[in-house]
N, CA, C and O atoms as CSV, one atom per row, in Angstrom:
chain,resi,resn,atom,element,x,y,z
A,1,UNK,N,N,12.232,-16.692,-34.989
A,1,UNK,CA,C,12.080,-15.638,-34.011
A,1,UNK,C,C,13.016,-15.896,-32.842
A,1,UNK,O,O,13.139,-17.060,-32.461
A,2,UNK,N,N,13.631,-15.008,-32.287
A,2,UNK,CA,C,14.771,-14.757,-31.700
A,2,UNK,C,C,13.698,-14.738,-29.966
A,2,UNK,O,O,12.807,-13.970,-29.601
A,3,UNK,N,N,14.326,-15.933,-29.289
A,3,UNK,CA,C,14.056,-15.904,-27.783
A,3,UNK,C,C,14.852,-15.294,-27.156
A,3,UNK,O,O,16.052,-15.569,-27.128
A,4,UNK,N,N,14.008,-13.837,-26.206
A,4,UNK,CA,C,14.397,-13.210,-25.552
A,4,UNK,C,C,14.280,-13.589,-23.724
A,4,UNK,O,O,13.308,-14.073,-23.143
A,5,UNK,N,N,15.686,-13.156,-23.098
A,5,UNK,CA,C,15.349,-13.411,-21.979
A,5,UNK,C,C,14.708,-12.850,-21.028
A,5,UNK,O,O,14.840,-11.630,-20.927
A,6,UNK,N,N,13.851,-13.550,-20.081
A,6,UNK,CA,C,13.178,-12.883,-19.411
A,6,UNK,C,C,13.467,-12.744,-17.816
A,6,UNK,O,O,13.800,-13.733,-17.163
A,7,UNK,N,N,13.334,-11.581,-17.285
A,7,UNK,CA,C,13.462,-11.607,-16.219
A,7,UNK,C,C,13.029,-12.180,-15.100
A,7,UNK,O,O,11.936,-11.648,-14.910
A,8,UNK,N,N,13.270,-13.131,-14.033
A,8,UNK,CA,C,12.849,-13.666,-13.337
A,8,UNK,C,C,12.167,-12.756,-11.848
A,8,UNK,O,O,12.742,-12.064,-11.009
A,9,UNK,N,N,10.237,-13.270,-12.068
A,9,UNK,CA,C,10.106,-12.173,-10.739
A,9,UNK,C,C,10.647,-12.570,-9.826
A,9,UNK,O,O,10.810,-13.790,-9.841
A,10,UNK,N,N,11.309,-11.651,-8.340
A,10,UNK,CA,C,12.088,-11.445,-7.811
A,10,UNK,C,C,11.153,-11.803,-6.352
A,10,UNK,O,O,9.962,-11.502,-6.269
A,11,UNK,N,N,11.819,-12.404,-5.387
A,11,UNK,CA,C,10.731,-12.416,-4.616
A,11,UNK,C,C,11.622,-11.009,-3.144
A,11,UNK,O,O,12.775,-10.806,-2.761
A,12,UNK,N,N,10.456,-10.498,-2.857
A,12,UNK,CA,C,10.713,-9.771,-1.654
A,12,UNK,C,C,9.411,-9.531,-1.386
A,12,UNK,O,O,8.462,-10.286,-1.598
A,13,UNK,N,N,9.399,-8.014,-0.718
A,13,UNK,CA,C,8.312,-7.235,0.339
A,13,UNK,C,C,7.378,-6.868,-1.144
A,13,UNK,O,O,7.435,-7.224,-2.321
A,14,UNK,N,N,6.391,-5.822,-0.206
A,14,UNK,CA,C,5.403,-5.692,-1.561
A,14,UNK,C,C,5.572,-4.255,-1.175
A,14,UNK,O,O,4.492,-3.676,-1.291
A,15,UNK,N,N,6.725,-3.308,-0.675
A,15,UNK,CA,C,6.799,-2.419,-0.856
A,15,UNK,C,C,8.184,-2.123,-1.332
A,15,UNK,O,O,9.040,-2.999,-1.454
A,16,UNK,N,N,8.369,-0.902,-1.589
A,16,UNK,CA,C,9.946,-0.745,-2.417
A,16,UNK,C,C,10.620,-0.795,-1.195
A,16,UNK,O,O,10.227,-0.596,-0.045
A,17,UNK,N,N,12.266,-1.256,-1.897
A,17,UNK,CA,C,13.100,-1.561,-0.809
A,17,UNK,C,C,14.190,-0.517,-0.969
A,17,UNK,O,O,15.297,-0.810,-0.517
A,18,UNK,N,N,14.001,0.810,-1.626
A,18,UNK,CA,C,14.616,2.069,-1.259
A,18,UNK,C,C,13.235,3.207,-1.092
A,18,UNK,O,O,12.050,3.070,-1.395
A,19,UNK,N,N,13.814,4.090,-0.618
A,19,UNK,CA,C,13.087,5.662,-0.825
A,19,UNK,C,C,13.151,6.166,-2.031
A,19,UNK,O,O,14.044,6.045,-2.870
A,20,UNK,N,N,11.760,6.970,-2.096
A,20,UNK,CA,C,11.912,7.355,-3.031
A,20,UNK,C,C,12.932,8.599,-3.335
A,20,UNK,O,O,13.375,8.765,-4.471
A,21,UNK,N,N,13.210,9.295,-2.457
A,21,UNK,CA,C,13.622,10.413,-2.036
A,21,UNK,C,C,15.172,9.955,-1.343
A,21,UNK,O,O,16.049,10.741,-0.985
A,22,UNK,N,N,15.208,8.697,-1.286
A,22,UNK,CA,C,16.811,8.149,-1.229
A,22,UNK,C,C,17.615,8.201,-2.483
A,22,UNK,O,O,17.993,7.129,-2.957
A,23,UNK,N,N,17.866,9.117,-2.969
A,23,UNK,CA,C,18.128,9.141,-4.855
A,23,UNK,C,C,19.557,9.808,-4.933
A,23,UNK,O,O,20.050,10.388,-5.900
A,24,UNK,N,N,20.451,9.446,-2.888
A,24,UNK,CA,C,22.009,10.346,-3.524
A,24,UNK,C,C,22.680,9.159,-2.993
A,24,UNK,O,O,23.765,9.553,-2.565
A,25,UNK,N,N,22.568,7.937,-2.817
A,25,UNK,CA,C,23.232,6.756,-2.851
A,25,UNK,C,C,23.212,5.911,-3.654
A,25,UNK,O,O,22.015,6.151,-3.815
A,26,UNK,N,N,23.450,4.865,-4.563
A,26,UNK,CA,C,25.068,5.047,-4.625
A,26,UNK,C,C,25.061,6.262,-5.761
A,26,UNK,O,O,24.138,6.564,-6.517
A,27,UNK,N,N,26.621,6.973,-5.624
A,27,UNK,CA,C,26.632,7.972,-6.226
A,27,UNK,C,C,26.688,8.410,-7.603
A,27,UNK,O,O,26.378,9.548,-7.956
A,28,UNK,N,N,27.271,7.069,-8.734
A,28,UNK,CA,C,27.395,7.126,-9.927
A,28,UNK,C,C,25.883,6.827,-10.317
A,28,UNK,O,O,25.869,7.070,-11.524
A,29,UNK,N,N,24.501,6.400,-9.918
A,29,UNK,CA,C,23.273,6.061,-10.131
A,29,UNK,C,C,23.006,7.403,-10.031
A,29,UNK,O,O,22.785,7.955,-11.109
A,30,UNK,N,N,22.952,8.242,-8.823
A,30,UNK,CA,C,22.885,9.045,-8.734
A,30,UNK,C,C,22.744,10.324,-9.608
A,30,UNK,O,O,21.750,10.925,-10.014
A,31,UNK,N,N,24.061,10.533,-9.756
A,31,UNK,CA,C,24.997,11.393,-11.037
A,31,UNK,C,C,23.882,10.830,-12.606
A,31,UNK,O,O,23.045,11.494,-13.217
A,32,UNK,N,N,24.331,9.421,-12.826
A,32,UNK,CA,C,23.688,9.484,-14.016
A,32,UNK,C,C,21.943,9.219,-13.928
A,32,UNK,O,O,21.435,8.557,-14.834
A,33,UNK,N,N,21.186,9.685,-12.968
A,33,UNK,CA,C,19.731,10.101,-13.039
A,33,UNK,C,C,19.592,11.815,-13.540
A,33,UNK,O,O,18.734,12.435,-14.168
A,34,UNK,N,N,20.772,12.148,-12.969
A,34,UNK,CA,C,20.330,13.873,-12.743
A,34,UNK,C,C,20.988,14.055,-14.267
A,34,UNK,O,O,20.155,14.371,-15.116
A,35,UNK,N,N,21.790,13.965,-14.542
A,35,UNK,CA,C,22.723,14.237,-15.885
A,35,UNK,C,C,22.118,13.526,-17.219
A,35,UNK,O,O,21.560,14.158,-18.117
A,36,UNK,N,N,22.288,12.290,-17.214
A,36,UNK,CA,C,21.811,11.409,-17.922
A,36,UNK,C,C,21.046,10.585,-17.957
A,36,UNK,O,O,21.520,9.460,-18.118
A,37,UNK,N,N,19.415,10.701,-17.823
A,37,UNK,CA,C,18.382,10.506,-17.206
A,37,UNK,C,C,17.971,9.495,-18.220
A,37,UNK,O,O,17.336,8.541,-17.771
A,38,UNK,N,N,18.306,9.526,-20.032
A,38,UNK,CA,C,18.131,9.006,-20.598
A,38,UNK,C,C,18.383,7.679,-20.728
A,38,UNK,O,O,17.642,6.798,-21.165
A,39,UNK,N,N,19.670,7.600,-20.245
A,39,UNK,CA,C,20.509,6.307,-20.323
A,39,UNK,C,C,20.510,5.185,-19.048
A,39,UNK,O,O,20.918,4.023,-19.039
A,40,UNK,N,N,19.614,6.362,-17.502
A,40,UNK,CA,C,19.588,5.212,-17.024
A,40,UNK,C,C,18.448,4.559,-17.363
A,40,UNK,O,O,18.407,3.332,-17.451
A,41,UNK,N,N,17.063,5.617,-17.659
A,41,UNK,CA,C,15.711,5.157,-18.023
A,41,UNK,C,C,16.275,3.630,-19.032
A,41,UNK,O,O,15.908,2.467,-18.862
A,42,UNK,N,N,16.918,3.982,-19.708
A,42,UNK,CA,C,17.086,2.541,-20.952
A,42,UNK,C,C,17.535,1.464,-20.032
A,42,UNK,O,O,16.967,0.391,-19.830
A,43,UNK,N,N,18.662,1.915,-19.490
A,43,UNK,CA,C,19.187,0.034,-18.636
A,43,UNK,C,C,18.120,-0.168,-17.638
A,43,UNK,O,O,17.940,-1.369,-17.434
A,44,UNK,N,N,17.355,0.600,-16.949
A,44,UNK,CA,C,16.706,0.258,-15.515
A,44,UNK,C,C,15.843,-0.916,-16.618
A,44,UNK,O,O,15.542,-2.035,-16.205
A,45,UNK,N,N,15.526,-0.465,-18.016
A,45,UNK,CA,C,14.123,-1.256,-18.837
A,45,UNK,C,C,15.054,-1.960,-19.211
A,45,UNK,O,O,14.597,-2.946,-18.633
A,46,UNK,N,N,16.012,-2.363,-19.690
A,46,UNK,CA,C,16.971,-3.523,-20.163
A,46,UNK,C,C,17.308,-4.536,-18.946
A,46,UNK,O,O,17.450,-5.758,-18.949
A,47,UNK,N,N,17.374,-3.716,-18.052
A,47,UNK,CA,C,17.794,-4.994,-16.799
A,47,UNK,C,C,16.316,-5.419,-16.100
A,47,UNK,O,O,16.344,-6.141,-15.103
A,48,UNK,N,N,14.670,-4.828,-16.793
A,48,UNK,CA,C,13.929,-5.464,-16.068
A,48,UNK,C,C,13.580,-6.731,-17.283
A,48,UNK,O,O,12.719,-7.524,-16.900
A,49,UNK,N,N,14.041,-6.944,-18.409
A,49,UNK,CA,C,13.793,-7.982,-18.881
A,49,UNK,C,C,14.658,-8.821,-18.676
A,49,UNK,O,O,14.306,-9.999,-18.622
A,50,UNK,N,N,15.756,-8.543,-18.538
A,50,UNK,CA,C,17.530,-9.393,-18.371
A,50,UNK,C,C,18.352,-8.624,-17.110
A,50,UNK,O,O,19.104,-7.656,-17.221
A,51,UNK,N,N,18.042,-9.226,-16.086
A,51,UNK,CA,C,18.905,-8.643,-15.127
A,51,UNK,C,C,20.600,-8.711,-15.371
A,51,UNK,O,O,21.287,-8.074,-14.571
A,52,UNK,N,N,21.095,-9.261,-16.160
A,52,UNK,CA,C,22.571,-10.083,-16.109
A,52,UNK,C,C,22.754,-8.663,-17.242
A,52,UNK,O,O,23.919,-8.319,-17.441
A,53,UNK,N,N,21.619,-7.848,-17.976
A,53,UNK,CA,C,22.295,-6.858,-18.891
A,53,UNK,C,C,23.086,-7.632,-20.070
A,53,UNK,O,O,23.686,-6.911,-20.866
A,54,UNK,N,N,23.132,-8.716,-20.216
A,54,UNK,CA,C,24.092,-9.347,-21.352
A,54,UNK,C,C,23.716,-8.814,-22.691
A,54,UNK,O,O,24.585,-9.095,-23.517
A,55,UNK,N,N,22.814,-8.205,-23.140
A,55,UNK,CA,C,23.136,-7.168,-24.582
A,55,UNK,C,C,22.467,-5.918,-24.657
A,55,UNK,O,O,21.835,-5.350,-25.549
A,56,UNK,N,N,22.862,-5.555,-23.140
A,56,UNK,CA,C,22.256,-4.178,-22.697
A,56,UNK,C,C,23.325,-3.265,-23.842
A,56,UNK,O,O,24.371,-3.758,-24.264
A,57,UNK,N,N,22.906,-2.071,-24.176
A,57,UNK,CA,C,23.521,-1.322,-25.035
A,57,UNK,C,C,23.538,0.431,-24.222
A,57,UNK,O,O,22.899,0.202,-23.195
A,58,UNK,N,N,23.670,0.952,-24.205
A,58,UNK,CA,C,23.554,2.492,-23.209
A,58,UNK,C,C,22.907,2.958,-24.017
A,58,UNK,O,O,21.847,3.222,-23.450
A,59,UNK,N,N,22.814,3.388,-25.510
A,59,UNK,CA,C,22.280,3.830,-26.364
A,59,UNK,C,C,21.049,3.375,-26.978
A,59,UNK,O,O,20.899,3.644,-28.170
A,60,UNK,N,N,20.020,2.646,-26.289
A,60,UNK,CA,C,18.917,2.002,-26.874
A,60,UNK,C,C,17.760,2.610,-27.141
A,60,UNK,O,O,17.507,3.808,-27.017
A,61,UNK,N,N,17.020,1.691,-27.536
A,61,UNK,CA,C,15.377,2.359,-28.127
A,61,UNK,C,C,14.164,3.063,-27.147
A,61,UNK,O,O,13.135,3.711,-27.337
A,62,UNK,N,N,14.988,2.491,-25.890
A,62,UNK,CA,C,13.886,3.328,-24.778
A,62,UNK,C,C,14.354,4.452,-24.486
A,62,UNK,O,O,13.636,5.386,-24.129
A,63,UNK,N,N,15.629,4.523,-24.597
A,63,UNK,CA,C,16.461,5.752,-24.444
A,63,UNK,C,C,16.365,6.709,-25.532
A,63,UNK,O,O,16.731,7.812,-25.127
A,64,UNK,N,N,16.048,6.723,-26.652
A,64,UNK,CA,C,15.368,7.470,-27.542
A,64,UNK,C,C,13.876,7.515,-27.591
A,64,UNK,O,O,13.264,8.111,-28.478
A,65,UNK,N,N,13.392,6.957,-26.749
A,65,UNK,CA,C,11.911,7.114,-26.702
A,65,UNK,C,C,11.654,7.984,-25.886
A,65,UNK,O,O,10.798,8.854,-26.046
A,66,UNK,N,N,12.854,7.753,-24.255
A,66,UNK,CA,C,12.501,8.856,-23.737
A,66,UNK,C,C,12.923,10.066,-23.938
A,66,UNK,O,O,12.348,11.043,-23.455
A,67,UNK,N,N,13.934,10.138,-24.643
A,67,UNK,CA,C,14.530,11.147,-25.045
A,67,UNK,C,C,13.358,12.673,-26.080
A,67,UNK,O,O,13.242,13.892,-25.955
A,68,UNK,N,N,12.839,11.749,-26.881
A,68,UNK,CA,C,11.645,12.487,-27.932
A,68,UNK,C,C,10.420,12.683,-27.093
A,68,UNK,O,O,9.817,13.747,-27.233
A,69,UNK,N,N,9.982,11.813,-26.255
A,69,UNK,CA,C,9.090,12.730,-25.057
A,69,UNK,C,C,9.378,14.224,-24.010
A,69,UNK,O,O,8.741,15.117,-23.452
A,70,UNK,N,N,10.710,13.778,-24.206
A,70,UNK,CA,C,11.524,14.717,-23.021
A,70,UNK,C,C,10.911,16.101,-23.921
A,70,UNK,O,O,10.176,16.900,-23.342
A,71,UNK,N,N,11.172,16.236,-24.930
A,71,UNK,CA,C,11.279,17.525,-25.681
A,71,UNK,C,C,9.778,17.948,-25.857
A,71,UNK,O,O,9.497,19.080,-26.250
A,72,UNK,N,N,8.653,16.847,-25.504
A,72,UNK,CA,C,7.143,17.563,-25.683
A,72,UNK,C,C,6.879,17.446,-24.075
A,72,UNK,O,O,5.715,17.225,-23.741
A,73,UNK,N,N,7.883,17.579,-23.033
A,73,UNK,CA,C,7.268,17.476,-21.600
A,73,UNK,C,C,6.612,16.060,-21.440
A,73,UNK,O,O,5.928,15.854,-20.437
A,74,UNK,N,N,6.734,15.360,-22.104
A,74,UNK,CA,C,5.814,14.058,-21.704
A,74,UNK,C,C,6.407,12.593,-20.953
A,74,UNK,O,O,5.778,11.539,-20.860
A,75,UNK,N,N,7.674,12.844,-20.501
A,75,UNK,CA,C,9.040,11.399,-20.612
A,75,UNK,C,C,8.108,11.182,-19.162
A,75,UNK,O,O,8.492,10.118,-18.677
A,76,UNK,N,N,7.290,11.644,-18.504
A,76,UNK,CA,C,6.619,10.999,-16.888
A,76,UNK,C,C,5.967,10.120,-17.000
A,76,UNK,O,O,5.705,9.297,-16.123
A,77,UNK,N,N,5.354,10.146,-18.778
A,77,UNK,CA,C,4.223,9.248,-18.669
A,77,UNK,C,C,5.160,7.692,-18.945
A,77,UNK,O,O,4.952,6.748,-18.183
A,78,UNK,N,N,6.274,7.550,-20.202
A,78,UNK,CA,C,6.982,6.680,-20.126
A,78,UNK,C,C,7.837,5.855,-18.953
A,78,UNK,O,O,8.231,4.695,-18.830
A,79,UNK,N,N,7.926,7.315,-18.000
A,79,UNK,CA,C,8.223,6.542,-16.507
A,79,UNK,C,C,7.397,6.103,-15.818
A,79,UNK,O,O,7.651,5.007,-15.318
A,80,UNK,N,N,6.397,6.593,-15.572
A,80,UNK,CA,C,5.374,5.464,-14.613
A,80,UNK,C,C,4.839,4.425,-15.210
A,80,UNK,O,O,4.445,3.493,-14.509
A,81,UNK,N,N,4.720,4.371,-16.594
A,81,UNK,CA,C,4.404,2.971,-17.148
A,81,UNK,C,C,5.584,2.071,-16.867
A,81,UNK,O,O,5.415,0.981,-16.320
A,82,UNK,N,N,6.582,2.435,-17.170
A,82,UNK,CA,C,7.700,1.725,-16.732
A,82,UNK,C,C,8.061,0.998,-14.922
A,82,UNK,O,O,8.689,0.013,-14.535
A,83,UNK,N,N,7.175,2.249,-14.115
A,83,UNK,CA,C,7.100,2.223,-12.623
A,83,UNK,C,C,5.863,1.047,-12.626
A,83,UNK,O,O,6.296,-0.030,-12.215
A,84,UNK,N,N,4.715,1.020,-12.922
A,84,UNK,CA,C,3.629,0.179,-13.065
A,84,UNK,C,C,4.350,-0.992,-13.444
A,84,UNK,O,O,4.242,-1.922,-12.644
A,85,UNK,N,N,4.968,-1.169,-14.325
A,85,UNK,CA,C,5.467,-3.007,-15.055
A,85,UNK,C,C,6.338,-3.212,-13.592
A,85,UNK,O,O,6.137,-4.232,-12.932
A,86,UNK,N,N,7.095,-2.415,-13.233
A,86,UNK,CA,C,8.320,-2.937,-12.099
A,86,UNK,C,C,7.384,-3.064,-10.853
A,86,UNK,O,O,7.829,-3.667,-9.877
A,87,UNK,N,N,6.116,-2.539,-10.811
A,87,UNK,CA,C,5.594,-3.045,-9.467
A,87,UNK,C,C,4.937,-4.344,-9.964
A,87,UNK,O,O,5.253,-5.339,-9.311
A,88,UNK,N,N,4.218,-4.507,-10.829
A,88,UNK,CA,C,3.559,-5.688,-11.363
A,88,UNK,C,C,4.314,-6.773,-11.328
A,88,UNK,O,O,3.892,-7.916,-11.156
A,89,UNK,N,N,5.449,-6.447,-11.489
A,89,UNK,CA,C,6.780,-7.890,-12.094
A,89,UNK,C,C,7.086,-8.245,-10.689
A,89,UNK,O,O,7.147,-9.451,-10.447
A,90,UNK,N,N,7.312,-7.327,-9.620
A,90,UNK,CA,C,7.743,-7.618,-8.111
A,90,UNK,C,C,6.967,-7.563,-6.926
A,90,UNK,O,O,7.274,-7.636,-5.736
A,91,UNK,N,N,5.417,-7.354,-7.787
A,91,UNK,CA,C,4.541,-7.563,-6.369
A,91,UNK,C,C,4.671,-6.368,-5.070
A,91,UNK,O,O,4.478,-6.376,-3.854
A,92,UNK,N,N,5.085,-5.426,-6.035
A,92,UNK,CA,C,4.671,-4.342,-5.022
A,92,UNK,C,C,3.621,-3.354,-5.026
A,92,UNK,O,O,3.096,-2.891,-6.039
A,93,UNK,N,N,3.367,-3.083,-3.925
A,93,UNK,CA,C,1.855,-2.349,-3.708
A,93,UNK,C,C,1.934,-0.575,-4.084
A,93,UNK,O,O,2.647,0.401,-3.849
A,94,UNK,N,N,0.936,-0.872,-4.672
A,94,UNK,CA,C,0.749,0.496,-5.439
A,94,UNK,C,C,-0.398,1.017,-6.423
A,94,UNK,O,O,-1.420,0.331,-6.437
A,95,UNK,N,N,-0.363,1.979,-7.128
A,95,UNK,CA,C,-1.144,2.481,-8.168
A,95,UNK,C,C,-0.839,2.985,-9.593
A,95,UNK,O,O,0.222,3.586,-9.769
A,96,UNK,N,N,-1.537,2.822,-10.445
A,96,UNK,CA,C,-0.883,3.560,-11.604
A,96,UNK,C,C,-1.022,5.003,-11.390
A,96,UNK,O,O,-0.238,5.863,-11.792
A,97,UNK,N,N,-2.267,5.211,-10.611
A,97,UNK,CA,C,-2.272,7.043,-11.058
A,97,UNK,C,C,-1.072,6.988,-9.928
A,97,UNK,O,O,-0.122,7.266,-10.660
A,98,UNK,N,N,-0.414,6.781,-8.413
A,98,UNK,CA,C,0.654,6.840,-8.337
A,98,UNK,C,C,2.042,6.876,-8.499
A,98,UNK,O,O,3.073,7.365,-8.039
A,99,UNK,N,N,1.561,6.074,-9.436
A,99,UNK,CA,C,3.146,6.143,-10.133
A,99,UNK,C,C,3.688,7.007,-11.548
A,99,UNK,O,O,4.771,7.000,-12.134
A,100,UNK,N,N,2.225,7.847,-11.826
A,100,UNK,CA,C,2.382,8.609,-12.811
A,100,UNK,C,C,2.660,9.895,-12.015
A,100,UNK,O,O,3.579,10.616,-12.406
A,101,UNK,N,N,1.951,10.242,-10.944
A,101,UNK,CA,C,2.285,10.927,-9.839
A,101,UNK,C,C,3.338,11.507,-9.397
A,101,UNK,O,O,3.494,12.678,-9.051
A,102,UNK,N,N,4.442,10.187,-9.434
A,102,UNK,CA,C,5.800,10.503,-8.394
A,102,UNK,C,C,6.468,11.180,-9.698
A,102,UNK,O,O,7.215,12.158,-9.723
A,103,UNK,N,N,6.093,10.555,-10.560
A,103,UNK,CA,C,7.207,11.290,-11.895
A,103,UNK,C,C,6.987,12.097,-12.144
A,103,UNK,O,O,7.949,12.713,-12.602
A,104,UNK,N,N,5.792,12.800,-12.124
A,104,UNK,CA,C,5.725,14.397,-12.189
A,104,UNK,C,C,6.205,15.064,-11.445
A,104,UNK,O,O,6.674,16.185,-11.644
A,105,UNK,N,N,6.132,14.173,-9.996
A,105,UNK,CA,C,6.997,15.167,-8.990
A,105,UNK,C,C,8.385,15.672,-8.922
A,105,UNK,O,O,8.712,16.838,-8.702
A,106,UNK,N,N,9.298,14.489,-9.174
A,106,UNK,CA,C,10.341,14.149,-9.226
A,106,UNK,C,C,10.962,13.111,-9.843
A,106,UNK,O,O,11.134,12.068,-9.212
A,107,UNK,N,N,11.353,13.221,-11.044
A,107,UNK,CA,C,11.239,12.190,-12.206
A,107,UNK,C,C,12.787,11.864,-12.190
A,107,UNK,O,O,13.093,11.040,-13.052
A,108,UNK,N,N,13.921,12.356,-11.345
A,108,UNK,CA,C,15.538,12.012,-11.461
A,108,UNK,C,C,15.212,11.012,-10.075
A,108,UNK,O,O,15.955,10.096,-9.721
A,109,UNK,N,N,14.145,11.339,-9.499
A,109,UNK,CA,C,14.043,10.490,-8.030
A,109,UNK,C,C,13.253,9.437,-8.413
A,109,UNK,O,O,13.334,8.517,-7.599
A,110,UNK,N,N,12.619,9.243,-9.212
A,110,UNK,CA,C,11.480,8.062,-9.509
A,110,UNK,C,C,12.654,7.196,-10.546
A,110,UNK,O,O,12.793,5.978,-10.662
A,111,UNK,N,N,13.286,8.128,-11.112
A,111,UNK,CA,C,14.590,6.842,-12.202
A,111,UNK,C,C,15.425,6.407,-11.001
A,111,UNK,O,O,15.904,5.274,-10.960
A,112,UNK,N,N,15.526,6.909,-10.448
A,112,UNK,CA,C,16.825,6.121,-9.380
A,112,UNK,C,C,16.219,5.486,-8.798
A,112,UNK,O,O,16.615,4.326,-8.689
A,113,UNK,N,N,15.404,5.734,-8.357
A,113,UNK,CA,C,14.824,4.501,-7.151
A,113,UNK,C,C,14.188,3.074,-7.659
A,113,UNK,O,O,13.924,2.082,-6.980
A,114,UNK,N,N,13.979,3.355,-9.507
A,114,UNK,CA,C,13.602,2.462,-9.852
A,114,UNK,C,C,15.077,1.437,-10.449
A,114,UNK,O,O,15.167,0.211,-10.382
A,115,UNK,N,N,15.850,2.169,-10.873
A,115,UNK,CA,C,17.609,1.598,-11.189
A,115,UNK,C,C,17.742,0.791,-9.586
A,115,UNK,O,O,18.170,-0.363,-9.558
A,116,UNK,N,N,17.570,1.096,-9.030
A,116,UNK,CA,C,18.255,0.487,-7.230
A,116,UNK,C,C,17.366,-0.662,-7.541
A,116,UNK,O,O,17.807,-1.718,-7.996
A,117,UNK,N,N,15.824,-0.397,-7.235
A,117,UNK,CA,C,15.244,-1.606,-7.212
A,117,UNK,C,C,14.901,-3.185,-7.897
A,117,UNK,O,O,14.611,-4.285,-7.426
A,118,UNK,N,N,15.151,-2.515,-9.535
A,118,UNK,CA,C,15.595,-3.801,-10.384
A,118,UNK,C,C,17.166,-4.046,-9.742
A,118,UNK,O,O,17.491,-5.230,-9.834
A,119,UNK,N,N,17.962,-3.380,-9.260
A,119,UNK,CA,C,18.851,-3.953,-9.091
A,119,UNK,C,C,19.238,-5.209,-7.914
A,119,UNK,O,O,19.902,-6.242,-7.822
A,120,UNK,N,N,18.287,-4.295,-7.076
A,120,UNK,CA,C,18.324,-5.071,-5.559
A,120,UNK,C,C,17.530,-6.385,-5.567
A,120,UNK,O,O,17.764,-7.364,-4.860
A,121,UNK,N,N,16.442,-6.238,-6.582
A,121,UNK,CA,C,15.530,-7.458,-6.859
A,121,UNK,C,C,16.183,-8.468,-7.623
A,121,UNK,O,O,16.135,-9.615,-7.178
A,122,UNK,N,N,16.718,-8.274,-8.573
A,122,UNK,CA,C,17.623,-9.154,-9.367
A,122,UNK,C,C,18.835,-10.004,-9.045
A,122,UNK,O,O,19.350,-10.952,-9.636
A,123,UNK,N,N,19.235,-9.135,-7.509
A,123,UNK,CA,C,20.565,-9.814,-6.849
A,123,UNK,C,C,19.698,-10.577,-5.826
A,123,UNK,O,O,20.437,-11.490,-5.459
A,124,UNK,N,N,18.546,-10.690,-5.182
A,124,UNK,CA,C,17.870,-11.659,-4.261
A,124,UNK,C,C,17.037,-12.754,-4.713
A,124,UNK,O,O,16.818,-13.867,-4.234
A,125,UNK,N,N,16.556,-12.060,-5.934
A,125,UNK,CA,C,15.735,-13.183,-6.584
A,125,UNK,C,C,16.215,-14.049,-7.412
A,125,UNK,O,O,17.412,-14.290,-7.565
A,126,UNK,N,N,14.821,-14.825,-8.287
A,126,UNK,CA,C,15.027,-15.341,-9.410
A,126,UNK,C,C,15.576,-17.186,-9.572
A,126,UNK,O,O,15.530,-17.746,-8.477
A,127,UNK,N,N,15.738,-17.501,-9.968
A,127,UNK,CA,C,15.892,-19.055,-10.139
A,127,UNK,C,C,17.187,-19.385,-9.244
A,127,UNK,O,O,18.266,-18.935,-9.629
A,128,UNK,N,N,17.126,-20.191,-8.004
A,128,UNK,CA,C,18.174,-20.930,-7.729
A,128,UNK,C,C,18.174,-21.758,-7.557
A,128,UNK,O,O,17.371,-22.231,-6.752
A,129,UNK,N,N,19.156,-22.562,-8.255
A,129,UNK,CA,C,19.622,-24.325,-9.142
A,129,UNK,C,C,19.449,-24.962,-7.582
A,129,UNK,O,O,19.585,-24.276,-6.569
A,130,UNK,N,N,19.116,-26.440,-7.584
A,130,UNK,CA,C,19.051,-26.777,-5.944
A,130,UNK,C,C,20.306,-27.956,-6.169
A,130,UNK,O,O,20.518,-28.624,-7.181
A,131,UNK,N,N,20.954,-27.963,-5.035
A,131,UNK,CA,C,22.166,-28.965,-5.473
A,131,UNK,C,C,21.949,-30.277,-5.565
A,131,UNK,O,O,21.169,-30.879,-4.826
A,132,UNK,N,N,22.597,-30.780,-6.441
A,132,UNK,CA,C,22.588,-32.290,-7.268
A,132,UNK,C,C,23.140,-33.242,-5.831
A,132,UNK,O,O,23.738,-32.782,-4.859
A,133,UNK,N,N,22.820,-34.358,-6.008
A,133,UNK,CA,C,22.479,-35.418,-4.871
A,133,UNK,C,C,23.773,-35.612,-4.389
A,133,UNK,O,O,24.768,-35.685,-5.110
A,134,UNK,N,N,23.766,-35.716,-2.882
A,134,UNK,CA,C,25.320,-36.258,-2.383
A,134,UNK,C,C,25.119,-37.414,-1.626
A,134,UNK,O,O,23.996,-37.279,-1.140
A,135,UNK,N,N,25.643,-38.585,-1.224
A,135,UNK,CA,C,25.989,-39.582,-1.175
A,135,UNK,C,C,26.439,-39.185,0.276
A,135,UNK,O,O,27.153,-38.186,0.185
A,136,UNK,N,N,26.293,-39.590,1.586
A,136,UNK,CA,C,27.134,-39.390,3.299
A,136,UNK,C,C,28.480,-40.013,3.050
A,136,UNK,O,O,29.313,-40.065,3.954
C-alpha cells in the first residue's frame, strides 16, 4: 500500500484569514472559481492533503465528482464537506450547517476563499526542521 502524503495542520487564527466575499484577488484564482469551478474544487482538495501539489493532476477524481453533482444541483453539498475538513484540519471556528450554508449562497466565493486559505495555511505552517548544532 502506497503512503500518501499528508498535510501538515497549519498553525494560525481560528478564523479564516480571507473574506469570504474577498473572491476578486488574486485574479487567476479568481477567473478559475467563476469559469472553472471544477478544477479549482480538485486542487484546493489535492493541496489539503499535499500542500507542495507534487502529483496534483487538474483533471482529478474530485473534479469529476464535482462535476456529476453539478448536473443534479447538488456540488454545495461536496463543498461544505470539503469547507468542514479545511476548518477541522486548521482549527477554525465554525459549523457544518454553516458551511453548507455559504455554498448555497455563493459557491464561486466559498471555492476561492477556500483555494486562498489552504494556500495561505500551507505557506505559514507545517513542519520546520530546527537547525543542526553550531559550535561559537
Amino acid at each position: 500500500m502506497e503512503d500518501k502524503p499528508t498535510a501538515p495542520v497549519a498553525t494560525g487564527g481560528k478564523d479564516w484569514s480571507n473574506s469570504f466575499f474577498g473572491c476578486f484577488s488574486p485574479l487567476d484564482t479568481c477567473l478559475c472559481g467563476t469559469f472553472l469551478p471544477c478544477f479549482l474544487f480538485g486542487k484546493t482538495q489535492a493541496r489539503l492533503r499535499d500542500p507542495s501539489l507534487a502529483n496534483h493532476s487538474a483533471f482529478n477524481g474530485m473534479c469529476c465528482g464535482w462535476c456529476c453533482l453539478t448536473y443534479v444541483g447538488c456540488s454545495w453539498v461536496l463543498q461544505g464537506l470539503q469547507r468542514t475538513k479545511m476548518r477541522e484540519q486548521y482549527g477554525i471556528e465554525g459549523s457544518s450547517a454553516l458551511d453548507l450554508i455559504s455554498q448555497c449562497l455563493c459557491p464561486c466565493c466559498g471555492l476561492i476563499q477556500q483555494e486562498k486559505e489552504a494556500v495561505a495555511r500551507a505557506q505559514t505552517g507545517g513542519y520546520q526542521p530546527t537547525e543542526g548544532m553550531t559550535y561559537p
